[in-house]
C-alpha positions in Angstrom: -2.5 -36.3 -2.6 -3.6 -39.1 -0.3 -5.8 -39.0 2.5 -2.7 -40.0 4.7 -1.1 -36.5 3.0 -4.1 -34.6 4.2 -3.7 -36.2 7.4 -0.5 -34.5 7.8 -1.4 -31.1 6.8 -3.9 -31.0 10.1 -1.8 -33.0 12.5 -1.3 -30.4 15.1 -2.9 -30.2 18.7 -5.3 -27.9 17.8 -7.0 -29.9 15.2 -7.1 -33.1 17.2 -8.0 -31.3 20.2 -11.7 -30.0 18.2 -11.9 -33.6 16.7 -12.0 -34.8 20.3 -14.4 -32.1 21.5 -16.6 -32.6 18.4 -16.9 -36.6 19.1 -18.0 -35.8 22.6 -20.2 -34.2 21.4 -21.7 -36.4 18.7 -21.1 -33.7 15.9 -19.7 -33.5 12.6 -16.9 -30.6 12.7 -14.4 -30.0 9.6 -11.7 -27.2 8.9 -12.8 -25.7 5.6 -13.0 -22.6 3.1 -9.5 -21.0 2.6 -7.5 -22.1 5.0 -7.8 -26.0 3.1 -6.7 -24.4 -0.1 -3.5 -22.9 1.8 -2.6 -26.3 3.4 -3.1 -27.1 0.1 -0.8 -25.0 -1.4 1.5 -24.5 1.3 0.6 -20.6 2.2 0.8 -19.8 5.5 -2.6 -18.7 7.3 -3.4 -18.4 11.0 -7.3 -17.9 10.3 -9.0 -21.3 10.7 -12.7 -21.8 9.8 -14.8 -24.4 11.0 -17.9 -25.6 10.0 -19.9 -28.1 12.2 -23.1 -29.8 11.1 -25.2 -28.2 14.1 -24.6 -24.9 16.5 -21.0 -24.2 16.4 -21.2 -21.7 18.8 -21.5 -24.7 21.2 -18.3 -26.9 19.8 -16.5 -23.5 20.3 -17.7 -22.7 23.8 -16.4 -26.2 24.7 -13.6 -25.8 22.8 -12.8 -22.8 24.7 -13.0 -24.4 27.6 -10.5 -27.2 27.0 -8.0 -24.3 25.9 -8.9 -22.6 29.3 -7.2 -19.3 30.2 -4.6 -19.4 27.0 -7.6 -18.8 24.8 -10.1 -16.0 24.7 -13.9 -16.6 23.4 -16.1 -14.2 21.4 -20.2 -15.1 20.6 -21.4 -13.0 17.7 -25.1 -15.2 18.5 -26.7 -12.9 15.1 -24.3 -14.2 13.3 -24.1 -17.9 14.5 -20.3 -17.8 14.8 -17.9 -17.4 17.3 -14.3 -17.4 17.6 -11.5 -18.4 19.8 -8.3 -16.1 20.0 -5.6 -18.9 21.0 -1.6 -17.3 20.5 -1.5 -16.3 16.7 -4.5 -18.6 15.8 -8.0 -17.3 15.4 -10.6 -20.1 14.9 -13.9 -19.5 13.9 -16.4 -21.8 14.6 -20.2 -22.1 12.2 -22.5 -24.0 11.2 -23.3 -25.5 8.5 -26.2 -23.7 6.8 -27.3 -22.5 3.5 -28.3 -18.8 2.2 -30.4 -16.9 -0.5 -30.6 -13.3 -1.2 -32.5 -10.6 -1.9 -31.2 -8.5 -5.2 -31.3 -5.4 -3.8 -28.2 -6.6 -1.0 -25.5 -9.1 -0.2 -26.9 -10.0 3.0 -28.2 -13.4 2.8 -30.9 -15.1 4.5 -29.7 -17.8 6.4 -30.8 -21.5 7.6 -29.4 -24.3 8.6 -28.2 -26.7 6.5 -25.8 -29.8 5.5 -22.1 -29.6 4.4 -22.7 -29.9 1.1 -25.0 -27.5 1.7 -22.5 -25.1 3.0 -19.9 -26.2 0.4 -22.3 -24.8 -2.5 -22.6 -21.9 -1.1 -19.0 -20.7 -1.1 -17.5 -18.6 -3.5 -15.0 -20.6 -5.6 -14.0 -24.2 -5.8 -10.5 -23.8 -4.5 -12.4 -22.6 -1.4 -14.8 -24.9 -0.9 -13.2 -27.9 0.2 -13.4 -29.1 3.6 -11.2 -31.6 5.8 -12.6 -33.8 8.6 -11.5 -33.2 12.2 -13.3 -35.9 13.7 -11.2 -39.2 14.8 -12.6 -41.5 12.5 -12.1 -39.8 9.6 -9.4 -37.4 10.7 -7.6 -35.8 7.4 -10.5 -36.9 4.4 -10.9 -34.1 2.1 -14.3 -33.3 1.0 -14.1 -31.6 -2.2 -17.1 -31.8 -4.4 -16.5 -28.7 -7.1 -12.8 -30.5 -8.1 -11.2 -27.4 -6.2 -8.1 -29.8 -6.1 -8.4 -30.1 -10.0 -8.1 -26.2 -10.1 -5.9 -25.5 -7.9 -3.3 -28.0 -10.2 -4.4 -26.1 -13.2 -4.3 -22.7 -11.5 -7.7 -21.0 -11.8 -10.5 -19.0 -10.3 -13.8 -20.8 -10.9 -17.3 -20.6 -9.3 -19.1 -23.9 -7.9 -22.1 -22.9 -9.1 -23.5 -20.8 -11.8 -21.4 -17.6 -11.7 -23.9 -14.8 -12.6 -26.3 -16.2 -9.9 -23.3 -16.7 -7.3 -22.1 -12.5 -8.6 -25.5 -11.2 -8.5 -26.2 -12.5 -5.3 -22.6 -11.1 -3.7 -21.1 -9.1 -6.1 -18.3 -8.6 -4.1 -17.2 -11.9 -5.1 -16.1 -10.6 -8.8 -13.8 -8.0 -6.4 -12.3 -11.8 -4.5 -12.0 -13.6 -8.0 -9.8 -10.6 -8.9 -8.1 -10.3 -6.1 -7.4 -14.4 -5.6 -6.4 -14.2 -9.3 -3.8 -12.0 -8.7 -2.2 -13.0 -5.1 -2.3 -16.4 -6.1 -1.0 -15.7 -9.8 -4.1 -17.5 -11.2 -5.9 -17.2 -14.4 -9.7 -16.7 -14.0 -11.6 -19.5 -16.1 -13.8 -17.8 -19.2 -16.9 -18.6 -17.9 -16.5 -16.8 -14.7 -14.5 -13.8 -16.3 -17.3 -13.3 -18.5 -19.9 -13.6 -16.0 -17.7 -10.8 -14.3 -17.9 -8.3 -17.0 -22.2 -9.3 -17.6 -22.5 -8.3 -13.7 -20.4 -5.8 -13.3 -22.9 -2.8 -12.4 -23.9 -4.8 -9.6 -20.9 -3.7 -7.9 -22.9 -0.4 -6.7 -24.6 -2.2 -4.0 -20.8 -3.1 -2.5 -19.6 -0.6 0.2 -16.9 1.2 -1.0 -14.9 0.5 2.3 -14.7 -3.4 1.1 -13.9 -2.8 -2.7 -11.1 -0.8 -0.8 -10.2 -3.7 1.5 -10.3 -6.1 -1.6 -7.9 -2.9 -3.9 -5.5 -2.6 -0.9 -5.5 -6.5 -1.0 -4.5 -6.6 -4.6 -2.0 -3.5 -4.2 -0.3 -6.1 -1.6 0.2 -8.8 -4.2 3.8 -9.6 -5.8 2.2 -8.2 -9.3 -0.7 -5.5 -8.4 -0.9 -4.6 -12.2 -2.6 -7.8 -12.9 -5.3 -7.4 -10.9 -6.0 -3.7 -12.1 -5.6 -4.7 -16.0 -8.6 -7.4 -14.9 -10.6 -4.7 -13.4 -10.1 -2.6 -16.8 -11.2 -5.8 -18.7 -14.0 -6.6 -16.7 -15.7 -2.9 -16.7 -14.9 -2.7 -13.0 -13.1 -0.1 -13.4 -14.6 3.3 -14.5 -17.6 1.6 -11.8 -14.8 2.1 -9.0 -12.1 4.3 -9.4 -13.2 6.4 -12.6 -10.0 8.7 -12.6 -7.6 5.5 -13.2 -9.6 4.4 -15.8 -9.6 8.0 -17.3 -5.7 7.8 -18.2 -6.1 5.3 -20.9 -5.5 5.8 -24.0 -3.7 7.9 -26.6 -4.4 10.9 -28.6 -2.9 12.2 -31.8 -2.2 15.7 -33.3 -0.6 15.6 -36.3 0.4 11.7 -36.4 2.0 12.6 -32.9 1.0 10.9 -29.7 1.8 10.2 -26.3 2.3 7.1 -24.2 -0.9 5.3 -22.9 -0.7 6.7 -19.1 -3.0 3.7 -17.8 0.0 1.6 -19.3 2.7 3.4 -17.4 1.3 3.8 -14.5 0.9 -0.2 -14.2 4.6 -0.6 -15.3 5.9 2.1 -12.5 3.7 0.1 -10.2 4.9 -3.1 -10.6 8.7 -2.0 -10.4 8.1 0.0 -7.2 6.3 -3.7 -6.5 9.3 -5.7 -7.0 11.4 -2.9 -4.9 9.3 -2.7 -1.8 6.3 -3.9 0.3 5.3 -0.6 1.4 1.6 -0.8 -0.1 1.1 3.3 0.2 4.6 3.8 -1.6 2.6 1.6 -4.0 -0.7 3.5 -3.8 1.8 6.5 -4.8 3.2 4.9 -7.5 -0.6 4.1 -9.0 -1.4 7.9 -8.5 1.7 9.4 -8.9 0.6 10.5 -12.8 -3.0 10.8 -11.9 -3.3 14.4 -12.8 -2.2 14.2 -16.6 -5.6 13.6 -18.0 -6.3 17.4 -16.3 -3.2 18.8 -17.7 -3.0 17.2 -21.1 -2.3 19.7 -23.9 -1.0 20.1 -27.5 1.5 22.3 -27.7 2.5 23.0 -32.0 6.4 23.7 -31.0 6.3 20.7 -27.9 3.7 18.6 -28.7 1.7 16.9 -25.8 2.8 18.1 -22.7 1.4 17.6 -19.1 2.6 20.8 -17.3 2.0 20.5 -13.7 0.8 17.4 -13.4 2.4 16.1 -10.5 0.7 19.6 -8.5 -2.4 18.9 -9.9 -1.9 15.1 -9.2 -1.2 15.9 -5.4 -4.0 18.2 -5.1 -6.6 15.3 -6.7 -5.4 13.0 -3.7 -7.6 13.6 -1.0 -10.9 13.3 -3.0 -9.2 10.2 -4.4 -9.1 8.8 -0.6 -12.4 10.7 0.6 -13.9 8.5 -2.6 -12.1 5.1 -2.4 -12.7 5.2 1.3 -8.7 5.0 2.1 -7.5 6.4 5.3 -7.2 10.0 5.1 -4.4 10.3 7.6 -0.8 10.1 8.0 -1.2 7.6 4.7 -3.0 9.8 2.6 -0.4 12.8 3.3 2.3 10.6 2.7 0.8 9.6 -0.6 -0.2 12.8 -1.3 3.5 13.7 -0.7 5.4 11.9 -3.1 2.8 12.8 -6.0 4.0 15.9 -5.7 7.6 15.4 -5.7 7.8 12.5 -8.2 9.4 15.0 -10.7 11.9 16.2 -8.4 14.6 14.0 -8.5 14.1 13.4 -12.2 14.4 17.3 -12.7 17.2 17.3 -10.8 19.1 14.7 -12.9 18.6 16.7 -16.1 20.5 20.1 -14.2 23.6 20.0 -12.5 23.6 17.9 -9.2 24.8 20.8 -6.8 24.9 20.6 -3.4 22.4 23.2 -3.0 19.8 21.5 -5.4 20.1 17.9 -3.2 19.6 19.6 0.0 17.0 21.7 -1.3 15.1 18.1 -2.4 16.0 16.6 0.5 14.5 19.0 2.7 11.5 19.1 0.6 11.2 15.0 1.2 11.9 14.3 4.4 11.6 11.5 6.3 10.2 10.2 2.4 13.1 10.5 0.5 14.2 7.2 0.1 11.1 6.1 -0.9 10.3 9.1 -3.4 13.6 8.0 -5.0 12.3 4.5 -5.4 9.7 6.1 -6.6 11.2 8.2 -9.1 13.6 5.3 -10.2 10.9 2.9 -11.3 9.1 5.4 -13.4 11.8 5.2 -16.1 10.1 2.7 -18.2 11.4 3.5 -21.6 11.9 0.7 -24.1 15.3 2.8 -24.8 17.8 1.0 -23.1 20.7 3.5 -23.4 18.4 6.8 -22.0 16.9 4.4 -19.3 20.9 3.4 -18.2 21.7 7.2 -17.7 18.7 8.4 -16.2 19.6 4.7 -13.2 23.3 6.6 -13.2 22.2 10.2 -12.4 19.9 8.9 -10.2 22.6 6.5 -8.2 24.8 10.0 -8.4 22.0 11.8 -6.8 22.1 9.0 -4.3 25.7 9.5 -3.5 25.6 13.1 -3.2 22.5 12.6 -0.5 25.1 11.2 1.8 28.0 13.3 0.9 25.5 16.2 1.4 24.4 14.6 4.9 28.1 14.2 6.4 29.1 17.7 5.1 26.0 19.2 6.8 26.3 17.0 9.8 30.3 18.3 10.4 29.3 21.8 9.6 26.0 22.4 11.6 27.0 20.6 15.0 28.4 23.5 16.1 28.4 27.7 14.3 31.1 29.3 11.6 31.8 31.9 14.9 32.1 30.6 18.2 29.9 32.1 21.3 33.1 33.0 22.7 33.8 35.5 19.6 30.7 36.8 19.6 31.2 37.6 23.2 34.4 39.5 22.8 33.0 40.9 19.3 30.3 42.7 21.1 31.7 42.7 24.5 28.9 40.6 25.8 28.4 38.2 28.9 26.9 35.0 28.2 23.2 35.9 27.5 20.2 35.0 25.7 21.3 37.5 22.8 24.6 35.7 22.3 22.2 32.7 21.8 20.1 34.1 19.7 23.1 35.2 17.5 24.4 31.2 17.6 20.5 29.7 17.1 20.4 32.2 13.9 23.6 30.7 12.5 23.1 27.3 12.6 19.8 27.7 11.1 21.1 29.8 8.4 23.8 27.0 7.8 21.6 24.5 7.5 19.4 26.6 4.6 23.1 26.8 2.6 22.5 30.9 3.4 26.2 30.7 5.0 28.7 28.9 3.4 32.0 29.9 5.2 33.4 32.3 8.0 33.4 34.9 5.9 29.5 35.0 5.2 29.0 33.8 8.6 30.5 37.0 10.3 28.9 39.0 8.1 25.5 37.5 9.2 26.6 38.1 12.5 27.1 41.7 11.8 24.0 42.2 9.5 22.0 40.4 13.2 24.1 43.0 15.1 23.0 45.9 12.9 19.1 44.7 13.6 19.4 44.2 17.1 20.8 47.5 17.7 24.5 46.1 18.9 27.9 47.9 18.3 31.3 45.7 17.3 33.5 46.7 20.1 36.6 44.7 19.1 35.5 44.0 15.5 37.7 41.2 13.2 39.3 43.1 10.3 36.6 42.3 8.1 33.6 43.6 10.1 33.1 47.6 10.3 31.2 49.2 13.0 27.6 50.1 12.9 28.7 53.7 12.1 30.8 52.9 8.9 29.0 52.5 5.6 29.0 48.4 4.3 31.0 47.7 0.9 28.7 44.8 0.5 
């Protein structure tokens, strides 16, 4: 690409409007870090770093100023930054400095420094390239590490040393991971291996941003590759010890079960590919996490995993509590569809009654279209004749939801006996018992108790019986409180 091409990229008011304020200034100012690579690439960010040689809390006070009321101005003066909300931008002005660490935390100790400086001490080479703002050399990359190189050949490399740049953050191994996957590049050998020599030093990480970097990868359009390079690297059991617990495969008698870890990538990756909820995908990640616990030889069965999906529901809190994952609304809804996951797969293999889908549906909720997703991308047999009827019974199931929903929406808008009957039944005025009577039914209609008239006035009169009323102008088919039933 030409420096006329990189030009291009940045030629928006914004950009030339810092240039202008830099040069009045006298200071160098360049756009840098990951918003260059997504220029680059042509991935859309609204985040834009700068990185002026100097204070850049000044450039972006003056900045500020020339955006006047459309912007809004924030000082962070321990950090040395500030930013500068302006519509759906956010720019972030630094400067240029350079940092060592202690090994006992990622904090660094900061000075000031040069651009190259502040180039070197970025994580990988794809993010540490930097474009000029300033007039007369407005649009000249500044790539030192060959970022441009990797980005062309599509991988994840340090511009350093990479156990010195993953012992001093170690959060970084988390990025390379997650940059790997979102981007869908390969991480070079050297700094994969580097990974898996460092990876204990991931205990001096807060768990809440190793679960900002997971939810990051569980966005991605493939999630499992970024959990199949945790596995590789050791991450793994370091982070999230009950995932890694599912691999593997034991044999009794030259019998064996499928690798769960396996599965549960596979299920993640189609629920992947059929939505962008990420905590339908968390769900799909967890939704066999309690067959390790349940795992037994049975000599007539063979392996079974009886209860799982209880036990795997139960297990989800102290999943979230650990991983540091909201344990809210998300977590329940999560915790939700573990549970049911072997619903609709249950109620494949019986007859699809009417009963049996409103039964599920009522269990589901508001989450039933996404527990079927759910339940739909966990066929993953190899067997392409049991995975096509298992996709049929499921898109029957399907129908039969909306059959079920229009049936039940005709029949329970209004009771199998009228308020008026029940007033002449019982010789009632209008009255909060005749309600009572009509509130009874429809509820009893909608738990399939009452399937007809017939049913429905004997309800009526089994309510009657309770509440101490006599029929007096009875149908045919109700006796009075003094006959005996032939129910």
């Amino acid at each position: 690409m030409q420096a006329t091409e990189y030009s291009s990229l940045i030629d928006s008011r914004v950009f030339h409007l810092v240039g202008e304020v830099a040069d009045s200034m006298g200071r160098e100012c360049y756009v840098v870090g990951g918003y260059v690579r997504d220029l680059i690439i042509h991935r859309h960010s609204k985040d834009i770093d700068f990185v002026t040689i100097g204070a850049g809390i000044e450039v972006a006070q003056a900045v500020a100023a020339r955006l006047g009321n459309k912007s809004h101005l924030a000082v962070y003066r321990n950090f040395g930054t500030a930013q500068i909300h302006c519509g759906d931008d956010e720019l972030e002005f630094v400067g240029a400095r350079r940092e060592s660490y202690d090994r006992q935390s990622r904090k660094p100790v900061v000075e000031d420094g040069t651009l190259d400086d502040d180039l070197a001490r970025r994580d990988f080479t794809i993010n540490a390239m930097a474009i000029c703002v300033n007039a007369g050399r407005f649009g000249e990359l500044v790539d030192r590490y060959d970022g441009l190189g990797d980005i062309s050949r599509r991988i994840i490399r340090t511009p350093l040393d990479p156990d010195i740049t993953f012992s001093d953050d170690p959060l970084r191994m988390m990025r390379a991971i997650r940059f790997a996957t979102q981007l869908g590049f390969d991480i070079y050998p050297e700094t994969l291996d580097a990974i898996t020599r460092n990876a204990s030093r991931i205990g001096i990480i807060s768990r809440e941003r190793i679960a900002d970097e997971l939810n990051k990868i569980m966005a991605s359009p493939v999630p499992s590759t970024g959990w199949l390079l945790l596995r590789q690297t050791g991450l793994l059991p370091l982070i999230f010890p009950q995932l890694a617990a599912m691999e593997g495969i034991s044999r009794v008698n030259g019998r064996g079960h499928k690798d769960n870890f396996f599965h549960t990538l596979a299920v993640l990756d189609n629920v992947a590919k059929a939505s962008g909820n990420l905590w339908l995908r968390w769900a799909a990640l967890l939704h066999d996490i309690g067959k390790p616990a349940t795992k037994h030889w049975d000599e007539k069965l063979g392996w079974t995993f009886h209860n799982h999906d209880f036990v795997g529901s139960k297990m989800i809190p102290d999943i979230f509590r650990h991983l540091k994952l909201p344990l809210n609304d998300k977590m329940k809804y999560v915790r939700t569809l573990v549970g049911l996951h072997m619903r609709p797969i249950a109620l494949v293999e019986d007859e699809v009654t009417d009963s049996a889908v409103r039964r599920l549906s009522n269990y589901a909720q508001e989450y039933r279209d996404d527990l079927m997703i759910l339940a739909k991308a966990d066929i993953t047999s190899r067997n392409e004749e049991k995975r096509a009827r298992f996709l049929a019974n499921f898109a029957i199931v399907e129908e039969k939801f909306k059959a079920v929903e229009a049936k039940d929406f005709e029949r329970n808008r209004k009771p199998l006996v009228r308020g008026d009957e029940i007033m002449h039944i019982f010789n009632l005025p209008q009255s909060p018992a005749v309600g009572k009577f009509i509130s009874a039914l429809l509820e009893a209609q909608r738990e399939d108790q009452i399937p007809d008239r017939d049913s429905a006035l004997q309800f009526v009169y089994r309510m009657s019986k309770e509440m101490g009323i006599e029929p007096v102008n009875p149908p045919f088919d109700m006796p009075s409180l003094s006959q005996e039933t032939t129910e």
